[in-house]
C-alpha positions in Angstrom: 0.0 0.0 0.0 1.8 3.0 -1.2 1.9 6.0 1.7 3.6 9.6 1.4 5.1 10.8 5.1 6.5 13.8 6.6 7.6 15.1 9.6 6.7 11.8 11.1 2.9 12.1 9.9 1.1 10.0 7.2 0.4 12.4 4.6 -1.5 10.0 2.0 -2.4 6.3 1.9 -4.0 4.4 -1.2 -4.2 0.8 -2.2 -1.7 0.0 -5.2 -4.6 -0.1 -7.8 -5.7 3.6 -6.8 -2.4 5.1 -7.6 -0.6 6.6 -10.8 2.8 5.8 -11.7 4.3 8.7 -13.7 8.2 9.2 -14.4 8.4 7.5 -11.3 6.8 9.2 -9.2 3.5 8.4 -7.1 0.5 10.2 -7.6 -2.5 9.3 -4.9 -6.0 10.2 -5.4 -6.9 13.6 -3.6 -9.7 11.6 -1.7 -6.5 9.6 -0.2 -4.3 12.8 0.4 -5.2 13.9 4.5 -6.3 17.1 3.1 -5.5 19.5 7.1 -1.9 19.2 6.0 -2.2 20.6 2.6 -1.8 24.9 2.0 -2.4 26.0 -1.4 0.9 27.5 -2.6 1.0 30.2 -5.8 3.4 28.3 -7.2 3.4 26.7 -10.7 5.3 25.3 -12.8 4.8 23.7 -16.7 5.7 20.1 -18.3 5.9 20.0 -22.1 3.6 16.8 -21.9 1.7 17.2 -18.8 0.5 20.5 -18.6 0.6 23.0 -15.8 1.3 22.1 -12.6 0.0 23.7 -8.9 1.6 23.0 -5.5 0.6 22.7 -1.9 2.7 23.5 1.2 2.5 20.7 3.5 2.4 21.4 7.4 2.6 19.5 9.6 3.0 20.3 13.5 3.5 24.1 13.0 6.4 23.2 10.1 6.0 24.3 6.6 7.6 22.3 3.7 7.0 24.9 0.7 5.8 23.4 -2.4 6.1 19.8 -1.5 3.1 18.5 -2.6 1.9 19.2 -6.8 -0.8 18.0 -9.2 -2.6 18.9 -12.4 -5.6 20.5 -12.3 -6.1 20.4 -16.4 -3.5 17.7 -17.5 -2.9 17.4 -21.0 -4.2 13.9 -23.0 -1.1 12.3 -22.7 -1.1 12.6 -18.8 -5.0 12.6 -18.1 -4.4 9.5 -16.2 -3.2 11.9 -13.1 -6.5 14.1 -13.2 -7.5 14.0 -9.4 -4.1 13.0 -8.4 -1.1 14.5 -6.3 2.1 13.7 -5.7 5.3 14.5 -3.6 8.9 15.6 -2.9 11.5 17.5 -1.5 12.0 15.2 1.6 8.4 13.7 1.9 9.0 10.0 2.4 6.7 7.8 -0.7 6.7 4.1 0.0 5.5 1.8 -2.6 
């Protein structure tokens, strides 16, 4: 069962079949995502084949980890797999 952490919390949790696999990274299902540690960040970036991207801060226990949390609100075709989904980095913990 694939589960993102952080700051020693469980940030997401899905069952293998619920998850996305994209350049490997994991992308959950928002419903899956524990949505109190999430902070809309301004933030966006673009992929060629993707789209754009937005971010989330994650906080957890009064600690901010800026823009560690992304997804595609409009993904292109080639990525509309991902629609609904999120994934991680800079130091959040993804188990597969």
């Amino acid at each position: 069962m694939p589960t993102a952490s952080w700051n020693g919390a469980i940030i997401a949790q899905a069952n293998d079949d619920q998850v996305e696999i994209v350049e490997n990274n994991v992308y959950f299902p928002i419903s899956a995502v524990k949505q109190e540690y999430l902070r809309p960040s301004s933030h966006t970036t673009v992929c060629p084949w993707k789209g754009t991207a937005s971010y989330y801060d994650l906080v957890v226990d009064g600690q901010t980890n800026a823009t560690a949390a992304w997804y595609y609100p409009e993904p292109k075709d080639a990525a509309k797999q991902i629609a609904g989904h999120l994934a991680f980095w800079r130091g959040v913990t993804v188990e597969r």
